[in-house]
Steps between C-alpha positions, in 0.01 A plus 500: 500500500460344146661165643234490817209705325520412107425737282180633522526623887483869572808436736727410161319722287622770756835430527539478117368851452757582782799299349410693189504829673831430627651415215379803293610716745871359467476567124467121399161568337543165249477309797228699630279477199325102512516523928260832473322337191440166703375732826319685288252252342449346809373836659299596216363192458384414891480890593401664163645833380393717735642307839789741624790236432372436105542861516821531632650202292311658153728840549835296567395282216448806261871637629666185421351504177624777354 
């Protein structure tokens, strides 16, 4: 989606946060960290803080940062 959306489309925002979720989950949480950071921003920033996803992202975010 980032090649036929760009990056500020829901649809690539999306699949980052997804991509990132994957990749956490198989323990690779270095790789994880700027895909959930780049998903992230673009949430909070279109959606604001309190939009389910933001939500969702923030609480991965705070896992991989520990």
């Amino acid at each position: 989606s980032l090649k036929i959306y760009g990056e500020n489309h829901i649809s690539t925002a999306s699949s980052l946060g997804l991509l990132g979720k994957i990749l956490y989950d198989s323990s690779k949480e270095k790789e994880a960290l700027p895909i959930v950071i780049k998903a992230h921003t673009f949430f909070q920033k279109k959606y604001g803080e309190d939009y389910k996803t933001t939500r969702n992202l923030s609480g991965l975010l705070e896992k991989l940062k520990k």
